[in-house]
N, C-alpha and C positions, 0 to 999 in steps of 0.2 A: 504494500500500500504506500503509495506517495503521498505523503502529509503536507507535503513542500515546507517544509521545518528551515530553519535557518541552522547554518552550520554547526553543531558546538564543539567549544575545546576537547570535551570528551564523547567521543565518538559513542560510548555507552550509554550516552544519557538519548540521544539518539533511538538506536534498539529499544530501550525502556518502553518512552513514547510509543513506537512501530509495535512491540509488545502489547502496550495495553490497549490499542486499536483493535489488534486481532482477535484477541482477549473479547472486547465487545461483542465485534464480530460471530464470534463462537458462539457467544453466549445467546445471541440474535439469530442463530441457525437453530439451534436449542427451543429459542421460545417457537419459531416459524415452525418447524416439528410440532410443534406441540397443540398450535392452533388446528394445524391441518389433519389432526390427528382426534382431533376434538370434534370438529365437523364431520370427518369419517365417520367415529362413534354414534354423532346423534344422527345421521342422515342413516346411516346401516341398523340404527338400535344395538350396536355392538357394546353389550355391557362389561367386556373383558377390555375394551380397546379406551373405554370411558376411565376404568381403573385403574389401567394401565398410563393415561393421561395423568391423575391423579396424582398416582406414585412418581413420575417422572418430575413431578414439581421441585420435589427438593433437589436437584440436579441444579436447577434455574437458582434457587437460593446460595447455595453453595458459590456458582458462579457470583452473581451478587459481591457475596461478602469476600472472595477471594481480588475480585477486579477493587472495588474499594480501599482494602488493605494495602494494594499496589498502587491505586494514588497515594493515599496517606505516608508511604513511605519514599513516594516520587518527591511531593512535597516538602516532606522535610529533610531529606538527604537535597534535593538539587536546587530548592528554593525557587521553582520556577518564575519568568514573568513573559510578558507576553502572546503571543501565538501559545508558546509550550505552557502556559498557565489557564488559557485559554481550553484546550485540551482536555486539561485534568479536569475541571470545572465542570465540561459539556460531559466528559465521559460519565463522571459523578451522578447527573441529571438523566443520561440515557439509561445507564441500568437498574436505575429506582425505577423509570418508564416498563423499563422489560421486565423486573421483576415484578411489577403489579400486572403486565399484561396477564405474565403468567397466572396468577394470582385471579385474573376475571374468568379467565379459561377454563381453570376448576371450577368455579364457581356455574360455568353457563354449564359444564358435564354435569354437575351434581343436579342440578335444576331438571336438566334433560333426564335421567337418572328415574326419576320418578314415573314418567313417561313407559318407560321399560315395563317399571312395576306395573304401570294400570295397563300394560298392553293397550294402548289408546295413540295412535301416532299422528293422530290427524293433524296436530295441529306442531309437527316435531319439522316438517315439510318446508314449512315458510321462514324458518331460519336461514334453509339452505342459502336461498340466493343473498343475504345479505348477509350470510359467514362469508361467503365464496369473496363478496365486492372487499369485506376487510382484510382477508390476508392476501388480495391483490395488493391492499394500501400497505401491510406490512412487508410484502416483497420489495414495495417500491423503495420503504425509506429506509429495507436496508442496504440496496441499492445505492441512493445518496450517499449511504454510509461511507460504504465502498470506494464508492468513484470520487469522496469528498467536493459532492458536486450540489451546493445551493441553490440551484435553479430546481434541481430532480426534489430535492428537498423542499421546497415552494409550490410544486405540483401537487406533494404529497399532502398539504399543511390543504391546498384548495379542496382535496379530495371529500375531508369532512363533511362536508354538507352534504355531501352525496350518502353517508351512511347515517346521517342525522331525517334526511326524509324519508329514508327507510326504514329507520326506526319508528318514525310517526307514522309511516303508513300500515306497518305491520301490529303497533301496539294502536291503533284506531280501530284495525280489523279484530284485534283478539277481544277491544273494548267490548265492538257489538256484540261478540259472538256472548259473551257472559253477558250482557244487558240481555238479551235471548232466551238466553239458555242459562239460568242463574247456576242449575247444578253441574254444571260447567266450571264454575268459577275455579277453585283447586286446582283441576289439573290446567288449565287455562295461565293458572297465574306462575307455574312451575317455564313455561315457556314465556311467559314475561319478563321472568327476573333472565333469563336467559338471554333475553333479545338484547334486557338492560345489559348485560356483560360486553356484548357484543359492540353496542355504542361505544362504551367506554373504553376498550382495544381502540376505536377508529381514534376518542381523544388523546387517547396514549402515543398513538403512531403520530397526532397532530403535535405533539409537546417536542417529542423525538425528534420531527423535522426542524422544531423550532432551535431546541440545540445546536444542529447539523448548521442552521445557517448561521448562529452566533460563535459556533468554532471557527467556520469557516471567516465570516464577516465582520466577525465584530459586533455585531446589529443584533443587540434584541427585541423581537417581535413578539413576544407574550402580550397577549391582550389589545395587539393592535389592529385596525382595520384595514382590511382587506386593500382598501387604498393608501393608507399610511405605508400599508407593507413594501406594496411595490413602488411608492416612491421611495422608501427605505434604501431599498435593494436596484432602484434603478431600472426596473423592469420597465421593457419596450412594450 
């Protein structure tokens, strides 16, 4: 990965950096498994694959706390500033990002989960397509990651709204269907809190990109408007 780092006296501090990049990285192949593996579950009813989901969380944690520890010790052995402070910072913010994605991902299986038990899938269907749109959005940013590319990362931050009227479309639909059908409600509300999981993965990917353009830029974009942004960032 080209960081495009400035030179430093010690070549190891260098590696460090490029280290806890890939580090990220890893860790961001891990959660992307782990979504797609989620979706598989609930789309197939596969309750060993749901489990299996489950248990692989602490894998995601582990990573967490080992990337962390490798700032913390970046920090105070090399005392960065700059771009390489800049780094540590964003990398900091990304894997609190990933480890809570992880963290919704359990939570949309256990939800789904239920589903199994009542043998009732009707309504297990309509997540598909708006799992499928977010771990597009989480290919892409980490992608940016990748390519250390702010632009790819600005596409990704746009994508939100896309899985934000999804969300409103799909929990409008499940409204009616228990306004209808009140003894519905229960298993109705188990793919609700589901979908919620789901939104929250696309805010997580949106926070992530926002890192990605402040490592990259300089520019924080937290909280800003859509047109702030791209005067920010200069966008054509």
């Amino acid at each position: 990965m080209d960081l495009k780092l400035d030179k430093h006296i010690s070549g190891q501090f260098n590696t460090e950096l490029e280290h806890i990049m890939s580090s990220v990285l890893d860790m961001g192949g891990l959660v992307e498994q782990q979504i797609s593996q989620a979706l598989e579950a609930i789309s197939n009813c596969d309750a060993k694959l749901a489990e299996k989901v489950i248990e692989n969380d602490d894998k995601i944690n582990r990573y967490e706390v080992a990337i962390d520890e490798e700032c913390a010790r970046i920090i105070a052995k090399r005392q960065p500033a700059a771009i390489d402070l800049r780094i540590i910072l964003a990398v900091a913010k990304m894997i609190a990002d990933l480890e809570r994605i992880g963290d919704e991902t359990c939570r949309m299986v256990r939800a789904a989960q239920a589903q199994y038990k009542n043998q009732d899938h009707q309504f297990i269907v309509d997540l598909d397509h708006m799992g499928q749109q977010v771990l597009i959005m989480f290919n892409k940013v980490l992608d940016a990651i990748a390519r250390m590319d702010s632009d790819a990362a600005y596409e990704v931050h746009k994508l939100d709204k896309k899985i934000d009227k999804a969300y409103e479309a799909i929990t409008r639909q499940l409204m009616t269907h228990m306004m209808e059908d009140p003894r519905s409600i229960p298993k109705v509300m188990d793919v609700v809190w589901a979908t919620r999981s789901l939104e929250r993965i696309g805010d997580r990917c949106q926070n992530i990109s926002e890192h990605v353009i402040y490592l990259i830029k300089g520019k924080d974009v937290r909280h800003r408007s859509r047109e702030h942004i791209e005067k920010m960032l200069d966008v054509k």
